[in-house]
C-alpha positions as CSV (number, residue, x, y, z in Angstrom):
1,X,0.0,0.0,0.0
2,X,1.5,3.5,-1.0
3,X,2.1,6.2,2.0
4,X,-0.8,8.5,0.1
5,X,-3.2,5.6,0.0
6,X,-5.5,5.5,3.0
7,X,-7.0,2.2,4.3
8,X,-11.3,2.7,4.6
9,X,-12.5,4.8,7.2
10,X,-9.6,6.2,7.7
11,X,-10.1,9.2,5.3
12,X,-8.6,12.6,6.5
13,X,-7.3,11.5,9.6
14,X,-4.2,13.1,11.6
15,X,-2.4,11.8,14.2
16,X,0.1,14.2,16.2
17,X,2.7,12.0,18.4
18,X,3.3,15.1,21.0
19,X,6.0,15.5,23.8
20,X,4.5,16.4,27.1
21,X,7.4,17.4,28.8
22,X,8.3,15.8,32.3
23,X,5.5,17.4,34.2
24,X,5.5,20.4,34.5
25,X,2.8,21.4,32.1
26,X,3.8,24.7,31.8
27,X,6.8,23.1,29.7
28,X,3.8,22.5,26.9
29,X,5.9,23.8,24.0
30,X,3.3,26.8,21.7
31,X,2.6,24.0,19.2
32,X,2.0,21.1,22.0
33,X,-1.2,23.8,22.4
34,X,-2.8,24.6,19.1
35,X,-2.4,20.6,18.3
36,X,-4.5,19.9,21.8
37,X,-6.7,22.6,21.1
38,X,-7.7,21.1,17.6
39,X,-8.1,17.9,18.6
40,X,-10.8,15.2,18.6
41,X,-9.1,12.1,20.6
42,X,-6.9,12.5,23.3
43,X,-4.7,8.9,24.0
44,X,-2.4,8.7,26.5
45,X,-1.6,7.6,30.0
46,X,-3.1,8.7,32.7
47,X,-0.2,10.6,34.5
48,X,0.1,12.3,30.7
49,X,-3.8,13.1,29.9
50,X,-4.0,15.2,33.4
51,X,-0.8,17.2,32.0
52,X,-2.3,17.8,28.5
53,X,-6.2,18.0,29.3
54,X,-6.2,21.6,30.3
55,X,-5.4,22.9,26.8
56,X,-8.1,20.6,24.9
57,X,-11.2,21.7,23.6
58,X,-14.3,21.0,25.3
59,X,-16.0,17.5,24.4
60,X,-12.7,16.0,23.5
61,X,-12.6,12.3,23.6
62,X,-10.3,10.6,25.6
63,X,-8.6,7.5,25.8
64,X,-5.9,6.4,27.9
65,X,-3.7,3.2,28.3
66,X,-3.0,1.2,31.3
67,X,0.2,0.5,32.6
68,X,-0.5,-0.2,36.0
69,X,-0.3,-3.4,38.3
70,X,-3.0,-4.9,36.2
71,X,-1.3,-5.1,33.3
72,X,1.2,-7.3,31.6
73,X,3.7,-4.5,31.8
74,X,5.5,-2.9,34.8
75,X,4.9,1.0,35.0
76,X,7.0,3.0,32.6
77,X,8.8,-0.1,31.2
78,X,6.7,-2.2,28.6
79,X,4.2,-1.3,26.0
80,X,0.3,0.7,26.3
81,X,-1.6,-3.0,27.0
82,X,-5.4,-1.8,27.5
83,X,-7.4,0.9,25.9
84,X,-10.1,2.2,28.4
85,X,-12.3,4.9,26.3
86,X,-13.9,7.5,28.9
87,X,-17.3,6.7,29.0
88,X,-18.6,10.5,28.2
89,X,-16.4,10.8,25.4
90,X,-17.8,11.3,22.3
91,X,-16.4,8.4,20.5
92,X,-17.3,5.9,23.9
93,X,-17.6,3.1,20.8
94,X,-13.9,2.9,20.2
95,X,-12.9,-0.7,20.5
96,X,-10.5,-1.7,23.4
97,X,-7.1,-3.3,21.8
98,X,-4.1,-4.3,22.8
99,X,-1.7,-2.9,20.8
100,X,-1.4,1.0,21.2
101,X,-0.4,1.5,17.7
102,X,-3.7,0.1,16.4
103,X,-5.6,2.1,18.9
104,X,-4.0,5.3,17.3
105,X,-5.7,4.1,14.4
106,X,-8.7,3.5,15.2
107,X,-9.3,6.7,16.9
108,X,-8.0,8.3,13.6
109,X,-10.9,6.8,11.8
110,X,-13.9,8.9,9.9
111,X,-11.3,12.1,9.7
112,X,-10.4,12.4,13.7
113,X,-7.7,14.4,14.6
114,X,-5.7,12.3,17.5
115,X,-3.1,13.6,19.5
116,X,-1.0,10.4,20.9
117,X,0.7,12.0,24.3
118,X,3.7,10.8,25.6
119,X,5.9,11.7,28.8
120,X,8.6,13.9,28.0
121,X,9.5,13.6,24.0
122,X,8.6,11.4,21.8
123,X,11.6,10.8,20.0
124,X,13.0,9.3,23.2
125,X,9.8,6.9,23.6
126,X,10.3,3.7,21.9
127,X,6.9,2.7,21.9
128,X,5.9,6.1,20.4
129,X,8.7,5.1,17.3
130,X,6.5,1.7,16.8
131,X,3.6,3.8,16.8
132,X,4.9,6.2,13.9
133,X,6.1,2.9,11.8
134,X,2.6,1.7,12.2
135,X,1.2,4.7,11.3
136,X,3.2,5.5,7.7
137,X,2.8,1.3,6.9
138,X,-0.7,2.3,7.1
139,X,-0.8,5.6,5.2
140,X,-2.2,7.7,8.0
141,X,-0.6,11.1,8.6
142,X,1.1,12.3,11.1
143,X,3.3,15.0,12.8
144,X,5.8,14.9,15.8
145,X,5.6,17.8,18.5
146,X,8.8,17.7,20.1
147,X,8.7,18.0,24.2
148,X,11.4,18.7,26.9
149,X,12.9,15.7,27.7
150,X,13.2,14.7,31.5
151,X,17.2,14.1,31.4
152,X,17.1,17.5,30.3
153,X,14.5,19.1,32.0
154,X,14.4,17.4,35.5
155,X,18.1,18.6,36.3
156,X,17.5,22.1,35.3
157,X,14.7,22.2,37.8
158,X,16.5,20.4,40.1
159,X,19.1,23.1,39.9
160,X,22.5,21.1,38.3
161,X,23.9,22.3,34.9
162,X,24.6,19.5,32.5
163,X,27.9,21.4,30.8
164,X,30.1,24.2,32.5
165,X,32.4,26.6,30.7
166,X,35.0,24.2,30.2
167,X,32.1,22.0,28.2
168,X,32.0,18.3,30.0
169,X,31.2,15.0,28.0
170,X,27.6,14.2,28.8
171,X,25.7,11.1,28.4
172,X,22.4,9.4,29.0
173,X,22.0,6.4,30.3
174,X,18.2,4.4,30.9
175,X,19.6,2.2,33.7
176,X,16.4,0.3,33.2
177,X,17.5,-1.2,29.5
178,X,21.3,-0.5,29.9
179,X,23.7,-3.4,28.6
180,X,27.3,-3.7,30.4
181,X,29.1,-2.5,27.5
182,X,27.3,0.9,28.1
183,X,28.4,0.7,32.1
184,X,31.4,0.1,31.0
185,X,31.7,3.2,28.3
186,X,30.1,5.6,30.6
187,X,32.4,4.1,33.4
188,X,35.9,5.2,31.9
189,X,35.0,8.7,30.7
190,X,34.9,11.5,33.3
191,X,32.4,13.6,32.2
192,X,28.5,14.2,33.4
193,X,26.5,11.2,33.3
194,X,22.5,11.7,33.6
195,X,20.8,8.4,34.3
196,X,17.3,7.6,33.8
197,X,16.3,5.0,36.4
198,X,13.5,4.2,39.7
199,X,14.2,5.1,43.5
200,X,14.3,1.4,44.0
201,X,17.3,1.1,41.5
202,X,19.0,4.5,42.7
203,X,21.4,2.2,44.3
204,X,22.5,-0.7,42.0
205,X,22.6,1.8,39.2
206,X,25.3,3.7,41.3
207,X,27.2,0.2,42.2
208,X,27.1,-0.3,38.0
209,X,28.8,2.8,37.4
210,X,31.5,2.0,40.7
211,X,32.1,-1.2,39.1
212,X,33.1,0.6,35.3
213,X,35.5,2.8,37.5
214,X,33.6,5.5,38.8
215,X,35.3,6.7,42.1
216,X,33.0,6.2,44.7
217,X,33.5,10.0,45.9
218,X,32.2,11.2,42.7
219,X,29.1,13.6,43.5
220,X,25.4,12.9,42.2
221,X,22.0,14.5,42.7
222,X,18.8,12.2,42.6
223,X,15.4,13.6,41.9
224,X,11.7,12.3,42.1
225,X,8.7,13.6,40.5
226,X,10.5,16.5,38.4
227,X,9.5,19.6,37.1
228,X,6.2,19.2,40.0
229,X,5.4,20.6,43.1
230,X,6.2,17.4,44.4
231,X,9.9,17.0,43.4
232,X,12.8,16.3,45.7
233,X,16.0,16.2,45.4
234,X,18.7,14.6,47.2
235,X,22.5,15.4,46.9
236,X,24.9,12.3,47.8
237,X,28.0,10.7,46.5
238,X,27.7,7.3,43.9
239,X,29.0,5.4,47.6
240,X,26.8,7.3,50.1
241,X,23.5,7.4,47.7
242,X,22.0,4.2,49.2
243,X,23.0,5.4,53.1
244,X,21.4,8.7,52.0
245,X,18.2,7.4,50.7
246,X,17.8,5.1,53.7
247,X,17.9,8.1,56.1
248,X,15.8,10.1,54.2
249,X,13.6,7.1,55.1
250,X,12.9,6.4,50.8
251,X,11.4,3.4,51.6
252,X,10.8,0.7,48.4
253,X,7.8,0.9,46.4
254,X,5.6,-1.9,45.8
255,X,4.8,-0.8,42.3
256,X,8.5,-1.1,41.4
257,X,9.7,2.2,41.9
258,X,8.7,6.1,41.2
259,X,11.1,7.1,37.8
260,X,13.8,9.4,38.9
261,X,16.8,11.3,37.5
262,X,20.2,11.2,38.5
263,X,23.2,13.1,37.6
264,X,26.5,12.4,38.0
265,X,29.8,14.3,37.7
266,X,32.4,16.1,39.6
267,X,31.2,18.7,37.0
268,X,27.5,18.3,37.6
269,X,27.5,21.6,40.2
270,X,26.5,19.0,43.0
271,X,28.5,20.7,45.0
272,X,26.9,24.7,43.9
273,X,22.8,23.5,44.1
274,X,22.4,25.6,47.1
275,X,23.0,28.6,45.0
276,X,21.4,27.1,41.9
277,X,18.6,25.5,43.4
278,X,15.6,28.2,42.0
279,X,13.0,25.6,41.8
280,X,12.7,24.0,45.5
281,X,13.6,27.0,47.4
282,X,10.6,28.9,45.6
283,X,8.8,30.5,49.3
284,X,6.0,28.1,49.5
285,X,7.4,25.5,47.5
286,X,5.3,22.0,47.8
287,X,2.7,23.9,50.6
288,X,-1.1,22.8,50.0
289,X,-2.8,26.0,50.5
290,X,-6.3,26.1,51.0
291,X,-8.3,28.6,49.1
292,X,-11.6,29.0,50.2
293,X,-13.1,31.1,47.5
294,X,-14.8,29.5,43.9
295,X,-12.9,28.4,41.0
296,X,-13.8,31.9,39.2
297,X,-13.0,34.5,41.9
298,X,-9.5,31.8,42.9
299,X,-8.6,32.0,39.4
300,X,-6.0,34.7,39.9
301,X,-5.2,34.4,43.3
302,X,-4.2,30.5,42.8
303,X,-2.1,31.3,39.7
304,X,-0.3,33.9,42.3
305,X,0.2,31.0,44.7
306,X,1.6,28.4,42.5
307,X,4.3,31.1,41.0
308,X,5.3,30.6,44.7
309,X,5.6,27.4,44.4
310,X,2.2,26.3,46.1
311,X,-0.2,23.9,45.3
312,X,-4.0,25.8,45.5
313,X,-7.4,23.7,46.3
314,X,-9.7,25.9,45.8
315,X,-12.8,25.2,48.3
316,X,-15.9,27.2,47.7
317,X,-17.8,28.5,51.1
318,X,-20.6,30.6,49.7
319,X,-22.4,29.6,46.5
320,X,-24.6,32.5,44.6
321,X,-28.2,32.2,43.9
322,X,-31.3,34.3,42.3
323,X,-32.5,36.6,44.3
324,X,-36.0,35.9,45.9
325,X,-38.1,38.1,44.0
326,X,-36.3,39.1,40.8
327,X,-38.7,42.6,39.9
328,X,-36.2,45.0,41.6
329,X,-33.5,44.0,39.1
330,X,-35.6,43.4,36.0
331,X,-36.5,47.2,36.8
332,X,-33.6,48.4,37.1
333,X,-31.9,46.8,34.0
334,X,-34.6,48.4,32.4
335,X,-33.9,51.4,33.6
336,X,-30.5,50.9,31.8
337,X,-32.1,51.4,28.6
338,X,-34.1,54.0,29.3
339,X,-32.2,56.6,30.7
340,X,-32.8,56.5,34.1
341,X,-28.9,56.1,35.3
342,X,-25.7,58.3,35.3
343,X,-23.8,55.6,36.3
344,X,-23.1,51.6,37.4
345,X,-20.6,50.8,40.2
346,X,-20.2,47.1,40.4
347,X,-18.4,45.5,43.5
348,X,-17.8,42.2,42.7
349,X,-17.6,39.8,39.8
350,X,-20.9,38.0,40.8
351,X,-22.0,41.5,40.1
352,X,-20.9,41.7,36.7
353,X,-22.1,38.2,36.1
354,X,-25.5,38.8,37.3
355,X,-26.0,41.8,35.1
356,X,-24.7,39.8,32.1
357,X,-27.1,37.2,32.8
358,X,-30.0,39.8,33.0
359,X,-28.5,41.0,29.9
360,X,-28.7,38.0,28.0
361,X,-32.5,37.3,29.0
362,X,-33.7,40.1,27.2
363,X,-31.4,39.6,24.0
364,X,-29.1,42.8,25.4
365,X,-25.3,43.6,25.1
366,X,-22.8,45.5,26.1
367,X,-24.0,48.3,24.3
368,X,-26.7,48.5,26.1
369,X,-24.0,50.9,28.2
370,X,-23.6,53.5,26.3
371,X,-23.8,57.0,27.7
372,X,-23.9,55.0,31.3
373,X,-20.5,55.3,33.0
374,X,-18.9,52.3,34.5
375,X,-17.6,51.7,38.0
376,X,-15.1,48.8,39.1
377,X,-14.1,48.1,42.8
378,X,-11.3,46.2,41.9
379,X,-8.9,44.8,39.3
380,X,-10.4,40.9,38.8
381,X,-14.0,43.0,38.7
382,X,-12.4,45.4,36.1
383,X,-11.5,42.3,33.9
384,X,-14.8,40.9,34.0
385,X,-16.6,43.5,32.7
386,X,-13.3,44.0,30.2
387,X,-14.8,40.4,29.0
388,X,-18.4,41.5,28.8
389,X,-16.9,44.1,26.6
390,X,-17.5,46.9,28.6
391,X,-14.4,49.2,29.5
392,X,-14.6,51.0,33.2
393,X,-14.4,54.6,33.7
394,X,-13.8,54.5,37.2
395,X,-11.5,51.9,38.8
396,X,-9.9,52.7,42.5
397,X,-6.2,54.3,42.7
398,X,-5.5,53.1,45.3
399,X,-7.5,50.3,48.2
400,X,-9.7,48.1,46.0
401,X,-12.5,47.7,48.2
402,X,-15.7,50.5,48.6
403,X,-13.6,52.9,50.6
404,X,-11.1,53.2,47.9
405,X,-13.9,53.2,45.6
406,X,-15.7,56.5,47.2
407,X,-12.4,58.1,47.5
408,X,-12.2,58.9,43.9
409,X,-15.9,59.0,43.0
410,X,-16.9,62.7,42.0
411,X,-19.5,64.8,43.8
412,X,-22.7,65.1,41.7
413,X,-22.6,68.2,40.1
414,X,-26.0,69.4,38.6
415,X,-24.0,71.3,35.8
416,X,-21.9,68.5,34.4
417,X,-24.2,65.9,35.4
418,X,-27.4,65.4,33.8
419,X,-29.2,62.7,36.2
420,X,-28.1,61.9,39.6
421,X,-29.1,58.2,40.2
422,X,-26.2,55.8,40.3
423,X,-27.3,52.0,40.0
424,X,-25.3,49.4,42.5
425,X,-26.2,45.5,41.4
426,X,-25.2,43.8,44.6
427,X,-25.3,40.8,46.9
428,X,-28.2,40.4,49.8
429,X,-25.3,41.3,52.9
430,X,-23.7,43.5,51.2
431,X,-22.6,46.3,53.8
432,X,-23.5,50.1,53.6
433,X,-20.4,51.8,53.3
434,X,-20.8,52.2,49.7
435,X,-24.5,53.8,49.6
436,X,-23.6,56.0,52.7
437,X,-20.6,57.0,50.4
438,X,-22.3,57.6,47.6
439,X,-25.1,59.9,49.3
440,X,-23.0,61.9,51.4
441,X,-21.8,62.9,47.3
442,X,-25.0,64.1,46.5
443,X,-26.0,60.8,44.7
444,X,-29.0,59.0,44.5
445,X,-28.8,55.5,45.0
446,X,-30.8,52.2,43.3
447,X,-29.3,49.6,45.7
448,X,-30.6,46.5,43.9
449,X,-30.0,43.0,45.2
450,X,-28.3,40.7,42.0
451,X,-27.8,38.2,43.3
452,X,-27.8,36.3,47.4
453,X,-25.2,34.8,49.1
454,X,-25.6,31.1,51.0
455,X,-23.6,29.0,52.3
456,X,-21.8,26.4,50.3
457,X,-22.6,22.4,50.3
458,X,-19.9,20.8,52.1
459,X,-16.7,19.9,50.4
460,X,-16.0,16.3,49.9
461,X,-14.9,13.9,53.0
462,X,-11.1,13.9,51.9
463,X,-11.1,17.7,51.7
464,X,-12.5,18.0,55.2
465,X,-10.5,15.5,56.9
466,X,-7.5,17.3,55.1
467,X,-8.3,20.3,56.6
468,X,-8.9,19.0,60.2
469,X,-6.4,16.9,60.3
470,X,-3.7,18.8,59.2
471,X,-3.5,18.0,55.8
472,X,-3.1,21.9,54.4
473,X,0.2,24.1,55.0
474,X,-1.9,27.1,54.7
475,X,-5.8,29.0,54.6
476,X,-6.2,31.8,53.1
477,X,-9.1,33.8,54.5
478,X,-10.4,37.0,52.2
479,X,-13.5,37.9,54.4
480,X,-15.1,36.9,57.8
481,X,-17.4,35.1,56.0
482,X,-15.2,32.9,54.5
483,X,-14.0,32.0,58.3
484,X,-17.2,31.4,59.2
485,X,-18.5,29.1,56.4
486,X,-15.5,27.1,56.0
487,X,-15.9,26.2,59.9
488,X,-19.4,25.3,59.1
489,X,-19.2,23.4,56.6
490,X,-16.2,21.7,56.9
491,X,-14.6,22.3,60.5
492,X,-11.9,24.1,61.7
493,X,-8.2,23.9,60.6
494,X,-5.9,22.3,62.6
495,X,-3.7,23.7,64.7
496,X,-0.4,23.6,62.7
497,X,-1.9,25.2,59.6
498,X,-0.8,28.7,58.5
499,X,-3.9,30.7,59.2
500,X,-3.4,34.0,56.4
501,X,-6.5,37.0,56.6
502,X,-6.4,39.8,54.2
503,X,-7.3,42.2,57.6
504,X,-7.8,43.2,61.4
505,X,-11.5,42.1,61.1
506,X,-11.2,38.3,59.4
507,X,-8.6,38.5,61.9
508,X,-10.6,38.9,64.7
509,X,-13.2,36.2,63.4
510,X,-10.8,33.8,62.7
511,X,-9.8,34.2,66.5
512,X,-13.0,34.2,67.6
513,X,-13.3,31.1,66.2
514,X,-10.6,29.7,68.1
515,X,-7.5,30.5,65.3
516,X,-4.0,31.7,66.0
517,X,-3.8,34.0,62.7
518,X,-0.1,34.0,61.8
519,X,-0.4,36.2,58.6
520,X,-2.0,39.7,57.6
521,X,-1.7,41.2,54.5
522,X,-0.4,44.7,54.8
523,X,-3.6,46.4,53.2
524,X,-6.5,44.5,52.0
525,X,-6.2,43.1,48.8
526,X,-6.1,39.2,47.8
527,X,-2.5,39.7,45.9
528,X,-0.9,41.4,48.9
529,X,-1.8,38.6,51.2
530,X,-0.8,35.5,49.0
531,X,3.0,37.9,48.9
532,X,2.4,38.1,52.9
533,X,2.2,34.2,52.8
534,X,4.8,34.2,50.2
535,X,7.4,36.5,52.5
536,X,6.4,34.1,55.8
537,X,7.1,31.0,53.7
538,X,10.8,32.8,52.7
539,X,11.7,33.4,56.5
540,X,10.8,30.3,57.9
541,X,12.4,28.3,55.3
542,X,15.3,30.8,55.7
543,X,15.3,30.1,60.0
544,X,15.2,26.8,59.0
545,X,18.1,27.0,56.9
546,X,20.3,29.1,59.5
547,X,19.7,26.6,62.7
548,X,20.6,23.4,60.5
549,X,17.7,21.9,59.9
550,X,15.6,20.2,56.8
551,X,13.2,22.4,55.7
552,X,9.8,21.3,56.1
553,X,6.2,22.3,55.2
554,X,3.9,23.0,58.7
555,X,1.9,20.1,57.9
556,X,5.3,18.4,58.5
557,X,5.5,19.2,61.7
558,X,4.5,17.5,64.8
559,X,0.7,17.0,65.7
560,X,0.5,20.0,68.5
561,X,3.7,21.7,67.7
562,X,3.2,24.9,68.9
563,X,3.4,28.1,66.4
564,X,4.8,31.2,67.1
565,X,2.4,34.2,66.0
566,X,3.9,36.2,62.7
567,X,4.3,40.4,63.8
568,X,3.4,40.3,59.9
């Protein structure tokens, strides 16, 4: 069969073989992301689909291969054996086989774009090379997406340059598939030698390379889980790595080991990862921080947390409703329209949201604005109505809250200003600071209620025994009421968890409550008190550090350690 000759069904179909780096998946390379976003089959292992599943369109099928203890195979050593087809995919009819390379292909059928994912890059996959031979046997198309490699990218995460100025020999090794002629040939060269292998075999693989001549003083670094929040790195000698291992209590895995990377070199800067070591030493590196707000107003704020290093759970407290009797706002949307308003000052993004909705009944748009001018309490408020399509006139200087919101809202002036009443879409307990405000300007006020505020369902049991039991490093409180809900709905963090309010009066709940707040954010804004958390983080790990001890996440420490209060 000729290359441009396609077998029946399989008409128009792509397949895109794609590197998905070695975990990190902000290591997605520009085209790793227009491929997933164009995409109608997503196959790959599990570990691989939870990197690569952000970027894919909605509705995307997937499919991923099993590896595990089940299968024929141990875990990262043999090929894909089953095909399990996500039962709310799209294409749920896919037949189960056991070769990967004819699952590729039957995913590709009637014109389907598949994008075959594969840990790190798929030029170093052997099982991703059968896959390609299969594929141009067959005559169906394909690209390769190249990826960052783990020998590559796990040490440069890990903090230990490959080459120096002088330019060292460097060589791979897969100690997993390595013959002794390649011990042997790694053995008598003295340059950097970066070995792919598991935690289990950490040990022999060091013994292999003492045995082709290595000196046994010759420094090496061994990381697990790369590139992730969850990496670790340990730095040893090839005859201390086993003695190192065992007092870091690594103990042996029954699934046959976690894949790790190990480098090895007197010129592998072993010896200079406390200076080069960005990754690990981020502030908050590794901490589980607890945000209780919902997935749209955390957006931001988590994304602020994991440049930190953190890893955010976002926990919602309050969910957002109707309001009881829904005339007030149809009214005043109305009014909109009509005239009736000089201006809009939203306070929150339910706000916006709310009004969009209202909107949308009645077959409006963001046009429906013009002549109206637009307040914004805040930034992530400003951006909301920014993707409404509406651009604020009026967003605060300085505080982002209702006080820094009246500070630069103008007088009403019956010269300049042709109607006085200033519309304010907000939630059921919303506080009075802002009509007071507003009044005391001259204004007349429509305070409408949007939308109302109730407490959230209960997270799920893992989540709340996490957080009573010590399972967070940190909560991050915005609001008394988040103190309040998250207690009732879920219980109250344990005592070693970081307790972080954005001011004096979550503070004061939170202690009410029966919590030792150890950070406040210097004024009251979200940002400011994830950098509060960030800068606490910094100096413990730096006390730490200074009296000679490992550095540890609180929910490390001791049940009942006792804190010490932050002066933050």
């Amino acid at each position: 069969m000729s290359p441009t000759t396609l077998p029946a069904g399989l008409e128009h179909g792509h397949v895109t073989f794609l590197g998905a780096g070695p975990g990190d998946p902000g290591l997605l390379t520009l085209r790793a992301v227009e491929a997933l976003a164009n995409a109608d089959v997503l196959v790959a292992e599990h570990d691989v689909l939870d990197v690569v599943r952000v970027h894919a369109r909605h509705g995307v099928a997937e499919v991923h291969t099993d590896t595990g203890p089940d299968s024929d195979a141990a875990p990262g050593t043999g090929t894909p054996q089953l095909a399990v087809v996500d039962g709310a995919s799209t294409t749920a009819a896919l037949p189960a086989v056991r070769d990967a390379a004819h699952l590729v292909m039957q995913a590709a059928r009637g014109g389907r774009r598949v994008v075959r994912a594969v840990s790190g890059d798929p030029g170093l996959d052997a099982y991703a090379a059968e896959e390609m031979l299969a594929c141009a046997a067959a005559g169906v198309p394909f690209e390769v997406v190249p990826g960052v490699a783990a020998a590559v990218g796990v040490p440069a995460y890990a903090g230990v340059p490959l080459r120096d100025a002088q330019g060292a020999d460097v060589r791979f090794v897969d100690a997993r598939t390595a013959s002794d002629r390649c011990w042997t040939e790694v053995g008598a060269s003295d340059g950097t030698v970066v070995v792919s292998t598991t935690l289990d075999a950490v040990g022999a693989a060091a013994g292999e390379l003492v045995s082709a001549g290595r000196k046994p003083d010759t420094p090496l670094t061994v990381t697990v889980a790369g590139t992730t929040t969850r990496q670790r790195t340990w730095t040893a000698t090839l005859g201390t790595i086993a003695q190192t291992l065992k007092q870091a209590k690594v103990l042996p895995s029954p699934e046959g080991g976690r894949p790790v990377i190990a480098v090895v070199g007197e010129r592998s800067a072993a010896a200079q990862r406390d200076q080069l070591s960005w990754f690990e030493s981020k502030p908050l590196f590794g901490w589980r921080v607890l945000v209780p707000r919902t997935k749209e107003q955390a957006a931001s704020l988590s994304d602020q947390l994991r440049s930190y290093g953190a890893v955010p759970h976002e926990v919602p407290t309050i969910a957002v409703e109707p309001p009881r009797t829904p005339q007030q706002m149809e009214r005043a949307v109305k009014g909109l329209v009509t005239g009736r308003y000089e201006w809009i000052a939203f306070t929150s993004v339910n706000a916006v949201k709310a009004v969009r909705e209202k909107f949308e009944e009645y077959g409006l748009d963001a046009r429906a604005f013009a002549g109206i001018k637009v307040a914004a309490v805040g930034e992530q408020t400003a951006k909301a109505l920014i993707a409404f399509g509406v651009k604020p006139d009026l967003v605060p200087s300085g505080e982002q809250s209702a006080a820094g919101l009246l500070e630069d809202w103008p007088p009403y002036d019956p010269v300049f200003d042709p109607i006085d009443r200033v519309f304010l879409p907000r939630a059921d307990i919303a506080t009075e600071t802002l009509v007071a405000g507003l009044i005391e300007l001259g204004w007349e006020v429509d305070d409408v209620t949007a939308y109302r505020t109730v407490r959230a369902s209960p997270p799920p049991a893992e989540t709340r025994e996490a957080i009573k039991g010590g399972g967070f490093d940190a909560v991050l409180f915005t609001s008394s009421s988040t103190v309040r809900n998250l207690v009732g709905i879920a219980g109250k963090p344990h005592n070693v968890t970081v307790i972080a309010c954005i001011g004096p009066a979550t503070a004061k709940t939170a202690e009410e409550h029966g919590l030792r707040v150890d950070v406040m954010a210097p004024e009251p804004s979200v940002h400011k008190l994830a950098e509060a958390l960030a800068e606490f983080g910094m100096r413990r790990r730096a006390a730490a550090l200074e009296a000679g001890d490992a550095v540890t996440r609180p929910s490390e420490r001791r049940p009942g350690a006792r804190r010490r209060r932050s002066t933050t």
